[in-house]
C-alpha positions in Angstrom: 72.0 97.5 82.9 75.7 97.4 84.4 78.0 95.6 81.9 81.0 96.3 83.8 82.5 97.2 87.4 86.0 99.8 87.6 87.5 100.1 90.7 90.0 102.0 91.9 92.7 100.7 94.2 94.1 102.8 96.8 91.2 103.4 99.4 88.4 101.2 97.8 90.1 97.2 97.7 92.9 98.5 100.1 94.5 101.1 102.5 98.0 101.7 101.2 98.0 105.3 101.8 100.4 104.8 104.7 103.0 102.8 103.2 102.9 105.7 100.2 102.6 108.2 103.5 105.7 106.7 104.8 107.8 106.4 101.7 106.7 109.5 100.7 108.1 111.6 104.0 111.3 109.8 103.9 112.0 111.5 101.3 110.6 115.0 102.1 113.0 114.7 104.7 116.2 113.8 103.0 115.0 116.6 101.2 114.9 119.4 104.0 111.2 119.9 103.6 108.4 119.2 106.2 105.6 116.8 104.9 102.7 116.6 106.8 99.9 114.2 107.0 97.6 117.2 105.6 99.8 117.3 102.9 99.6 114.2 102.4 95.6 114.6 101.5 96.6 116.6 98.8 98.6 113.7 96.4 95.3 111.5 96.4 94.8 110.6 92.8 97.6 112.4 91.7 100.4 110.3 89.5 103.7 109.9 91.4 105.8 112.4 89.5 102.5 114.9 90.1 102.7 114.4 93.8 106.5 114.4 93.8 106.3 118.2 92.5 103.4 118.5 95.1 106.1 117.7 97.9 109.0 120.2 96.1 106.9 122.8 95.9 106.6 123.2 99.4 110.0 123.6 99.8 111.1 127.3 100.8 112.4 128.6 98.5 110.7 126.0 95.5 113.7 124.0 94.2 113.3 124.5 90.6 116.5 122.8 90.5 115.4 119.6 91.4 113.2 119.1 88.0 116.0 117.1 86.2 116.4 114.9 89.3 112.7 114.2 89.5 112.5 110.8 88.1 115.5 109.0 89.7 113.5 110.9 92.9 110.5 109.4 92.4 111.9 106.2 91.8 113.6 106.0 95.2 110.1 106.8 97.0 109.1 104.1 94.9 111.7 101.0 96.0 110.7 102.0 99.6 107.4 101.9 99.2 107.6 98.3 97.1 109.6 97.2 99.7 106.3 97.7 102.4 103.9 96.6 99.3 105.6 92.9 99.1 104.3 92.4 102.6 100.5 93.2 102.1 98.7 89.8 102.7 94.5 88.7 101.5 93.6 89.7 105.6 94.9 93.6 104.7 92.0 93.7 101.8 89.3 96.4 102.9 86.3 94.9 105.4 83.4 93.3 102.3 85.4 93.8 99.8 86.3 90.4 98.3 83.0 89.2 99.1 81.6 91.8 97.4 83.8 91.2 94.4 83.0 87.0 94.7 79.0 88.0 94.4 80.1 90.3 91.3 81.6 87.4 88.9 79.0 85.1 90.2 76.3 87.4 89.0 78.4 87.6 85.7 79.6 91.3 86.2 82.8 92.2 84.5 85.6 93.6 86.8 88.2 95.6 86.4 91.2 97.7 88.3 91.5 101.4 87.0 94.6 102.6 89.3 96.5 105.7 88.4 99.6 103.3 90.8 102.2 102.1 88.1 102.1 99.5 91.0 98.8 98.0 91.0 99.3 94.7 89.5 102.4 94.3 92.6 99.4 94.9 94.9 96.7 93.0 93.6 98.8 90.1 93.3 99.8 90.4 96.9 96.6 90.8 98.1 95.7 87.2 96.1 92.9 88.4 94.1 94.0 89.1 90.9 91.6 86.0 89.4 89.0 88.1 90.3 89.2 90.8 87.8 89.6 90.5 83.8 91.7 93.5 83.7 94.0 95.5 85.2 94.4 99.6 84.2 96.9 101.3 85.4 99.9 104.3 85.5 101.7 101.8 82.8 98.8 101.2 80.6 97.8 105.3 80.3 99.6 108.8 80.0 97.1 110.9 81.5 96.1 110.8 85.1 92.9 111.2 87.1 90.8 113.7 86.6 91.5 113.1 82.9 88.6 110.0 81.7 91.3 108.3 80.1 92.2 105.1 82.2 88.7 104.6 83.4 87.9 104.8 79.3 90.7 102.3 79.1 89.2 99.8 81.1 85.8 99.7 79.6 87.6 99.4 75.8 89.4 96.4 77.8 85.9 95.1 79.2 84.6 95.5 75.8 82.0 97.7 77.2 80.3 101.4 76.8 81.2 104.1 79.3 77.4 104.4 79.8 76.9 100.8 81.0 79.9 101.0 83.6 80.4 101.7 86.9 83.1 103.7 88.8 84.0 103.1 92.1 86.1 105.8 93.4 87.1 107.1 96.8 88.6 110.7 95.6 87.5 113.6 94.3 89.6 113.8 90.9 88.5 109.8 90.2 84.8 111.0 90.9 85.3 113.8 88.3 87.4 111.5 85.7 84.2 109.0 86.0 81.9 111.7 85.1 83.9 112.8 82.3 83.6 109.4 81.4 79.7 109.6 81.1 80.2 106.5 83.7 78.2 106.3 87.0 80.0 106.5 90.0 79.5 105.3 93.8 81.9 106.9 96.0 83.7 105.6 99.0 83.8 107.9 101.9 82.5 108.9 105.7 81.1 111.2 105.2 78.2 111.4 102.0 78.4 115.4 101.4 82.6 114.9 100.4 82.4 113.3 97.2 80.1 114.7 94.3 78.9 110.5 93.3 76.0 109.4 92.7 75.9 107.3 95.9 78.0 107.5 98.2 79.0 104.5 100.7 81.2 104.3 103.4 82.7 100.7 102.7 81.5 97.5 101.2 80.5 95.6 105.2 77.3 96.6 104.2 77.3 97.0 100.5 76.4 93.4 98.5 75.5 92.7 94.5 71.6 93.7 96.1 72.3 96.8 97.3 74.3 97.0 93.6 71.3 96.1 91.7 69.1 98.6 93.7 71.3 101.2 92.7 71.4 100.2 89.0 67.8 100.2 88.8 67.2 103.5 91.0 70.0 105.5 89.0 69.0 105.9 85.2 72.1 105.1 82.5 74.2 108.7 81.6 
């Protein structure tokens, strides 16, 4: 029986990925270094000080130097990136999505936000949906980011509920692992099924309701 619903943010409620895309290769390029899109593929799940080193490290020679500057670095990606977050609107939430959250509290399903963003509650409340989750777990709430279990632990200790009678739902590979590490079930959000190791994969909620939910739940035995 699902007691509880964790979501992650980026690339399940909403696409930020190129506002962070953006902000991100700004500063790759005050930098000197080239920052790709591919790259970009690589920070998914990371924390933002983790994908910062990501970005130095491909510079040629790797500027050990920059370490001590990392933080104030970080935190300039981060002002231009807030500054494209403030105008994210309800219409830029993901196709089903708040439907799909609306049939989840009127079923009774606890909801929560697990987002390794240390912006997530900045999003969520731009997006006007923050009423419809009881928590929200984020980069400010946790040390350790995805894969480690801990924030997705987090939000079921702030749920009040057991790992085992939670759900994950993740878009990236390190989330899908962190789940599992979790002894939580996970359904993946992705194009293509084969990419994510979940234990249903979907590619969006258009077609995804509380009965496809419940089908799952009762197809998929507890961990």
């Amino acid at each position: 029986m699902i007691g509880g619903l964790i979501f992650d943010l980026d690339g399940v409620i909403v696409d930020t990925s190129e506002l962070h895309y953006r902000a991100w290769k700004r500063l790759a390029a005050e930098l000197g270094i080239v920052f790709t899109r591919a790259d970009n593929e690589r920070l998914k799940g990371l924390s933002r000080l983790e994908s910062l080193d990501e970005i130095l490290s491909l510079a040629s020679p790797y500027n050990h130097s920059a370490g001590f500057r990392g933080i104030e670095l970080a935190e300039r990606k981060n002002s231009w990136y807030l500054e494209s977050v403030r105008g994210l609107a309800p219409e830029d939430i993901l196709p089903g999505v708040e439907n799909f959250l609306v049939e989840c509290r009127q079923s009774g399903l606890k909801t929560a936000i697990a987002s390794s963003s240390k912006n997530a509650k900045t999003v969520i409340k731009s997006l006007a949906i923050t009423h419809l989750f009881d928590c929200i777990v984020d980069g400010t709430n946790v040390a350790k980011a995805k894969p480690n279990p801990q924030i997705f632990l987090t939000a079921a200790e702030e749920l009040n509920e057991k790992p085992s009678s939670c759900i994950v739902l993740e878009d990236a590979l390190a989330g899908v692992e962190a789940a599992r590490l979790a002894k939580m079930r996970c359904i993946g959000i992705a194009e293509k099924p084969a990419s994510l190791p979940a234990d249903l994969v979907i590619p969006g909620f258009s077609n995804f309701g509380i009965r496809e939910l419940f089908d799952f739940d009762r197809v998929k035995p507890g961990v």
